[in-house]
C-alpha positions in Angstrom: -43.0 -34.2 -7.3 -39.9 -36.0 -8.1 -40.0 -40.5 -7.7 -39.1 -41.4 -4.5 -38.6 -45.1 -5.4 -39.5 -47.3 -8.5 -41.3 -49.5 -6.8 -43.9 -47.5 -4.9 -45.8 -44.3 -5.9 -44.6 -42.4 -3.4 -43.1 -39.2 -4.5 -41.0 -36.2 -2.8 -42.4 -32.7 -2.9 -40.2 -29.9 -4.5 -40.7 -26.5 -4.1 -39.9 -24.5 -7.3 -39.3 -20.8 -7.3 -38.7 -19.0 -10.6 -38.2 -14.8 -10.5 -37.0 -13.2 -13.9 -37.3 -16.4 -16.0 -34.8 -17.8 -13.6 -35.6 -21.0 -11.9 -34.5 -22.9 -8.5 -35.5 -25.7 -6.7 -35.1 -27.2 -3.4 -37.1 -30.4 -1.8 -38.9 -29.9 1.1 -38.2 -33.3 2.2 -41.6 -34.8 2.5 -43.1 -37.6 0.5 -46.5 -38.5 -0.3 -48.3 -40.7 -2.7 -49.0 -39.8 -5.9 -52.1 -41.3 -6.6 -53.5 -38.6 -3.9 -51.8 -35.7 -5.3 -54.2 -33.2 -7.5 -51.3 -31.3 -10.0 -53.1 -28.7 -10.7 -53.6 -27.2 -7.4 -50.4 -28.4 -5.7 -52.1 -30.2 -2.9 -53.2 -33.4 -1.4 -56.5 -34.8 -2.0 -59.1 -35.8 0.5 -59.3 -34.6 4.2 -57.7 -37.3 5.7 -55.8 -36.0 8.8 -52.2 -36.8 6.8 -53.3 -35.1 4.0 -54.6 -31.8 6.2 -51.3 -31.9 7.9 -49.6 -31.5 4.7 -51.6 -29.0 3.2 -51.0 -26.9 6.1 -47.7 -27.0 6.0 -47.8 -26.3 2.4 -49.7 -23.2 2.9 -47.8 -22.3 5.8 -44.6 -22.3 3.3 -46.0 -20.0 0.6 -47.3 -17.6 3.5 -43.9 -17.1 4.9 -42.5 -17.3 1.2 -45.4 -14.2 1.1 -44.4 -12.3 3.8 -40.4 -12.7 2.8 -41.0 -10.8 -0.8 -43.4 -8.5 1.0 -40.1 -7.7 3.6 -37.3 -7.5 0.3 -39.7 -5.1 -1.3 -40.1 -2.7 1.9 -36.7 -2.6 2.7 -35.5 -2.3 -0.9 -33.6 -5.1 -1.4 -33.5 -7.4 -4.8 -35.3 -10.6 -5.4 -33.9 -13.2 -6.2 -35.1 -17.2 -6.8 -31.6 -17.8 -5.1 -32.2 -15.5 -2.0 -36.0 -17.2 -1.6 -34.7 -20.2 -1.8 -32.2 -19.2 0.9 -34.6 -18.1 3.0 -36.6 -21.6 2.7 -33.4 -23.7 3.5 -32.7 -21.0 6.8 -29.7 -19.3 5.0 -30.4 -16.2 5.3 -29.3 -15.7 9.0 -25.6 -16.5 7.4 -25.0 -13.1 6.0 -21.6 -12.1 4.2 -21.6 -8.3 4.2 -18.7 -5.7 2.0 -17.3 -3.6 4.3 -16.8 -6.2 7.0 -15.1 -8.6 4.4 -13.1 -5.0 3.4 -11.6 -4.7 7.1 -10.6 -8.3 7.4 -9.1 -7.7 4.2 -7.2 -4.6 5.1 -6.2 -6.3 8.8 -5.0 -9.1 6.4 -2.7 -6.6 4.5 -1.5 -5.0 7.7 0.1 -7.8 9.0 1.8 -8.1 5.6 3.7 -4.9 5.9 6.6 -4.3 4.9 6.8 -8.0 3.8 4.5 -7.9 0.9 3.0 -4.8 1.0 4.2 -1.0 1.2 2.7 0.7 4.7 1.3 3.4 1.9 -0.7 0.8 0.5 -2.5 -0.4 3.4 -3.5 3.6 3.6 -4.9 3.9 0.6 -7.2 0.8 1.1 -8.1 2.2 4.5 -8.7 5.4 2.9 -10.9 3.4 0.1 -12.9 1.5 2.9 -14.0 4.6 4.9 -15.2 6.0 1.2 -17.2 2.6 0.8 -18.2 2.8 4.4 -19.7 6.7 3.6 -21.4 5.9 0.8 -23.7 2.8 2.5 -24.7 5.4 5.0 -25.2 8.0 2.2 -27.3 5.6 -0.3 -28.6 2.9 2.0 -29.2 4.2 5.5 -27.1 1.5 6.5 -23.8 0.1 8.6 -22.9 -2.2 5.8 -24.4 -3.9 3.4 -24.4 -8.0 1.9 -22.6 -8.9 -1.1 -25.5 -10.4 -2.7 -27.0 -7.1 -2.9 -24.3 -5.4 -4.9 -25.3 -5.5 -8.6 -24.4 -3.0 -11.4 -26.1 0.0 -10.0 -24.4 -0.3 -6.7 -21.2 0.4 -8.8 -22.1 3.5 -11.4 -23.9 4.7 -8.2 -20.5 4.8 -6.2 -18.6 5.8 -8.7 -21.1 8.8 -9.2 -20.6 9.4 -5.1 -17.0 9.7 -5.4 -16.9 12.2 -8.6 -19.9 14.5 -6.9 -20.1 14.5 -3.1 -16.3 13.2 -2.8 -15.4 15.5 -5.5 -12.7 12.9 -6.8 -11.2 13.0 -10.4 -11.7 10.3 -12.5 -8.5 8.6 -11.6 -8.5 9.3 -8.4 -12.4 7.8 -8.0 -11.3 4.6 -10.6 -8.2 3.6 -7.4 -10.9 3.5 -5.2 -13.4 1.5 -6.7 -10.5 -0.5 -7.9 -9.5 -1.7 -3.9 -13.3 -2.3 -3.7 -12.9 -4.7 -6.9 -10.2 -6.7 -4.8 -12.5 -7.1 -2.0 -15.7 -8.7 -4.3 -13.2 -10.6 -6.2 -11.7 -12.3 -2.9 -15.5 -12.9 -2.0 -16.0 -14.8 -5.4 -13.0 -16.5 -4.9 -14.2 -17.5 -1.5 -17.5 -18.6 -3.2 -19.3 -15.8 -0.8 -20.8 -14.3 -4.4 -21.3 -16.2 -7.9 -21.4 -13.4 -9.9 -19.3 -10.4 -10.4 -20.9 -7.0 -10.4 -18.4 -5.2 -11.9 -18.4 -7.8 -15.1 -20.2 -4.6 -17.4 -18.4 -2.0 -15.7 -15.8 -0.6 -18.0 -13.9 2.6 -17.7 -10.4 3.6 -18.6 -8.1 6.0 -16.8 -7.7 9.5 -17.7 -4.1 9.8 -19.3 -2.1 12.5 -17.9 0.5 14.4 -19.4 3.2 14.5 -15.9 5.9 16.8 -17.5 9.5 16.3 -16.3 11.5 19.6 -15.9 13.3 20.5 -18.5 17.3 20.9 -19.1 17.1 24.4 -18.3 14.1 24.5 -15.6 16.5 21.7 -13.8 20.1 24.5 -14.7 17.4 27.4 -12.7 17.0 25.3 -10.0 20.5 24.2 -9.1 21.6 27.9 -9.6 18.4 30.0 -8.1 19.9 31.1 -4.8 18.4 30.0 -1.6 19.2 31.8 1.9 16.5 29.6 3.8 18.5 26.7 5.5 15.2 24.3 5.1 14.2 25.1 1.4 18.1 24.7 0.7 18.2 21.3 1.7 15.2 20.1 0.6 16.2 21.5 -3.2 19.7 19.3 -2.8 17.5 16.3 -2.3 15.3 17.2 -5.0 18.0 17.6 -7.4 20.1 14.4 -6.1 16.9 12.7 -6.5 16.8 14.3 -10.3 20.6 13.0 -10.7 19.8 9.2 -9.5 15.9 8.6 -10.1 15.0 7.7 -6.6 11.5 7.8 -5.1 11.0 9.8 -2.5 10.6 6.7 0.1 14.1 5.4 -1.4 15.8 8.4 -0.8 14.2 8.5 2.7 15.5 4.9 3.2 18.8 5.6 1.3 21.5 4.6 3.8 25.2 4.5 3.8 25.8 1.2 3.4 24.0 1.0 0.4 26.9 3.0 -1.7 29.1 0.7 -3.1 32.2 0.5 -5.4 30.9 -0.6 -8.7 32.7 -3.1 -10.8 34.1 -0.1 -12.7 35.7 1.3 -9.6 32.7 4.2 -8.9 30.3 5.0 -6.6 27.2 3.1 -7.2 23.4 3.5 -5.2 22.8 -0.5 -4.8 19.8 -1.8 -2.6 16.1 -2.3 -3.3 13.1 -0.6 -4.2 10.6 -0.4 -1.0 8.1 -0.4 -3.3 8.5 -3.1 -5.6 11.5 -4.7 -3.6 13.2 -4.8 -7.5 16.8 -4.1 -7.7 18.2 -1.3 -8.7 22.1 -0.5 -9.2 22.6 3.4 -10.0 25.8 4.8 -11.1 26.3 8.3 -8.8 27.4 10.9 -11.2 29.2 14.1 -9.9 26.5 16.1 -9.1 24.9 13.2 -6.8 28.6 12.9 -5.1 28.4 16.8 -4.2 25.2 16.8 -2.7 26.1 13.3 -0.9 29.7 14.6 0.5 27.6 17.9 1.2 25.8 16.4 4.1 27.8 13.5 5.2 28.1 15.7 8.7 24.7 16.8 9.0 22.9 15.9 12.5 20.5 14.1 11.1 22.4 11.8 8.8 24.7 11.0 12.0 21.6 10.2 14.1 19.6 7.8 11.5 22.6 6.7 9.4 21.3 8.0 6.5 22.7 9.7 3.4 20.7 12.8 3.2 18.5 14.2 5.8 15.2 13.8 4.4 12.1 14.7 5.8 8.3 13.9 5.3 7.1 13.9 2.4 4.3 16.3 3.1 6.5 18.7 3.7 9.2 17.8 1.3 6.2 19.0 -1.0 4.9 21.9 0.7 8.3 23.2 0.9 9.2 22.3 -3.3 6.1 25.1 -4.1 7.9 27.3 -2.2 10.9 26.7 -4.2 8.9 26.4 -7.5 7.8 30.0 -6.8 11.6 31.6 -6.4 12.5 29.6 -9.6 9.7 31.2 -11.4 8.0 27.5 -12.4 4.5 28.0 -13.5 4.6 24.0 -12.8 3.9 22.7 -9.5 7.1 20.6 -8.1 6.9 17.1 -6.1 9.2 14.6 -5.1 7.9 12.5 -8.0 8.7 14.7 -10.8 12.3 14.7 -10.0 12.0 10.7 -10.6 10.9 11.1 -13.7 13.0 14.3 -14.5 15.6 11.8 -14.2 14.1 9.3 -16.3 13.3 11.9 -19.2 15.5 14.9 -19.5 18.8 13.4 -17.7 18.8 10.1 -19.1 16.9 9.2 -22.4 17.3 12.9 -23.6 21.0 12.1 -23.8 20.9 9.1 -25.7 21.0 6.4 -22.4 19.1 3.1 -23.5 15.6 3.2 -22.3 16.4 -0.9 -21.2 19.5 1.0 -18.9 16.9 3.5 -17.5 14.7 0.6 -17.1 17.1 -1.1 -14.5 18.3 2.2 -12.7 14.5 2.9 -12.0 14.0 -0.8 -10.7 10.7 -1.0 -13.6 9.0 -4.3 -14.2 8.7 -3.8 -17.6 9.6 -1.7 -20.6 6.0 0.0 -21.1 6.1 1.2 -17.3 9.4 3.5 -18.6 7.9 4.3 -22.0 5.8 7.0 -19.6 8.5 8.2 -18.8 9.8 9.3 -22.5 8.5 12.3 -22.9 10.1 13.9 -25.5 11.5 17.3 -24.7 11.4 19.8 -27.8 15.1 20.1 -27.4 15.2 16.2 -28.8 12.9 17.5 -31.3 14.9 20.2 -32.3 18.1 18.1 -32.6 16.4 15.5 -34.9 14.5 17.4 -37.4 17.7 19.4 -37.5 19.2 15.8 -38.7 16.8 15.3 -41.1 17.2 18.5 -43.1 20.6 17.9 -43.3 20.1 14.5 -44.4 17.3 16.0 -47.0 19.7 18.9 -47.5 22.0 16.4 -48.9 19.7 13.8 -50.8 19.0 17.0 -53.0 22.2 18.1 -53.7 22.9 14.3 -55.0 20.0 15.4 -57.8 21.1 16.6 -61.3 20.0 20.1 -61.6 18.2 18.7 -65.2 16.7 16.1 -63.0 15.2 18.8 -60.6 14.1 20.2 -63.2 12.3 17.8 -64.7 10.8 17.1 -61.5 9.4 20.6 -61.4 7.6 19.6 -64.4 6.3 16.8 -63.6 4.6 17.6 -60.4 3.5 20.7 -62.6 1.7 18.6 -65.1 0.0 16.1 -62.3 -1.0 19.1 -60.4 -2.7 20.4 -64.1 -4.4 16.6 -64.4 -5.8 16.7 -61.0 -7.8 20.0 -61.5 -8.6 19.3 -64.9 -10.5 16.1 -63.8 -11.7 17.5 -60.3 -8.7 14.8 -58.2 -7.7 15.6 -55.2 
């Protein structure tokens, strides 16, 4: 009982819930004196008809308190001093569930392309939400499920459905839980949740080695003859892409309008990325100027008033393993490895300042191009080649008595160490 008012010895009635050591409170808004309250069993004393009336309706509380565990426990659902408590204050009808919050969320981000967001985007999270939507039917029986019922096992437990009955790689699995992350953390923000359930989840991404093609593999594929109309075109684009380090969506996109004299008097790609809507001013070298002049006529180009006729990008890949197999590649080809072909063997393996391929790739930041250094043994080659001539020539500057007596001295050191038993 908590005071009313100083001056009297009536005193307000709080109900006090505690479940794992952790306590709540709420006041059930009714007074009474304390001179007729007995502590020790929580009631009123006497049988007065005001003092029935409020036994009653203390009983009648902890019944329905009761029965509300009873229901949590058959329906498998965690309790909680904060959900009780809920319950007592007629909360619990107000119910904020995932994957409803998940489609307003995804709606949200539709209407937001191509402003803010890439159309691909909103796929993936669409993609992510029917995943989420699967595994509540799979693991609860259910249509959705409330936020205040995710906790730590709700997460190793879908990221377990997505590796086994998904069969998703560990990267693959770590994007989708990461657009569920989004989703809780907009319902924290929105105070829908106090705590965050993926606070002790921690798991890192699988690094991948995503090898560019090589200075040779990229020689094969300009010279492997092609007879098929379709697999010839879609190789030019590849390779133009290889020569100017554009996404597959940019190329797509890639319109006349945006080639432009450069301040040195070239032909320069300069327009945006659609992904990150970063600049990005790419000098054409000749290679890129062949492919564009090749199909400045072509039907397709006229129609859209685009530079190259490019088509999906399902079967820009499907056709590039057709290609990879009359090159002889024993690694797969995709619109994406000729972006970072670009950024790797055309540019930083000849010397171009990673900051320069930094700004022709339209990257944030220097680290997001580091991935794309990938040293090719060629590089490797041609430096340690550099350092035996330098070596070559630091021992040539050597007396031939001071070689000598170098000789000896390692000779004697190496006798020291075994006499003593050194390493």
């Amino acid at each position: 009982m908590k005071t009313a008012s100083k001056e009297t010895t009536m005193r307000y009635i709080y109900l006090r819930v505690t479940v794992d050591g952790v306590r709540k409170e709420t006041s059930t808004k009714r007074t009474w004196d304390i001179q007729r309250w007995d502590p020790k069993t929580e009631r009123a004393i006497g049988n007065k008809e005001d003092a029935r009336t409020l036994n009653h309706f203390l009983d009648a509380m902890v019944t329905r308190i009761n029965q509300f565990k009873m229901d949590l426990m058959y329906t498998e659902r965690t309790i909680s001093a904060q959900r009780i408590i809920d319950f007592v204050l007629g909360r619990v009808t107000s119910k904020a569930m995932l994957l409803e919050e998940f489609k307003k969320h995804n709606d949200e981000m539709l209407s937001l392309v191509p402003q803010d967001y890439a159309l691909a985007t909103h796929k993936r999270y669409e993609t992510a939400r029917f995943h989420a939507i699967a595994f509540v039917k799979y693991k609860y029986a259910a249509d959705d499920i409330e936020f205040r019922d995710l906790d730590y096992d709700f997460i190793i437990s879908y990221e377990l459905y997505l590796k086994t009955v998904k069969n998703c790689v560990n990267n693959s699995a770590l994007k989708y839980i990461a657009c569920m992350k989004k989703v809780i953390n907009r319902a924290i923000d929105k105070n829908i949740i106090a705590q965050d359930p993926f606070r002790a989840f921690k798991r890192k991404i699988t690094k991948t080695l995503k090898r560019p093609l090589t200075a040779s593999e990229l020689r094969t594929l300009e010279q492997v003859t092609i007879t098929t109309p379709r697999l010839e075109t879609v190789r030019d684009i590849f390779v133009f892409q290889c020569y100017t380090g554009l996404a597959y969506i940019d190329a797509y996109q890639l319109r006349k309008a945006d080639i432009k004299t450069g301040i040195d008097g070239a032909q320069w790609i300069m327009s945006e990325r659609q992904k990150t809507g970063n600049v990005t001013n790419i000098p054409l070298l000749p290679k890129a100027l062949e492919i564009i002049d090749r199909y400045k006529n072509h039907p397709l180009c006229l129609s859209r008033g685009a530079v190259l006729p490019v088509a999906s990008n399902q079967k820009m890949n499907a056709y590039l393993k057709e290609i990879a197999e009359l090159c002889g590649f024993d690694c797969e080809l995709n619109t994406h490895k000729a972006r970072r072909t670009f950024g790797s063997t055309v540019t930083l393996n000849n010397d171009v300042p990673i900051h320069v391929v930094k700004e022709m790739l339209g990257h944030q930041s220097i680290r997001q191009t580091e991935s794309y250094a990938i040293t090719a043994e060629q590089t490797i080659g041609r430096e340690m080649k550099e350092l035996g001539i330098k070596l070559g020539k630091s021992k040539q500057a050597i007396p031939q008595e001071g070689i000598e007596m170098i000789s000896k001295l390692e000779k004697e050191l190496k006798e020291l160490k075994q006499r003593y038993g050194l390493r």
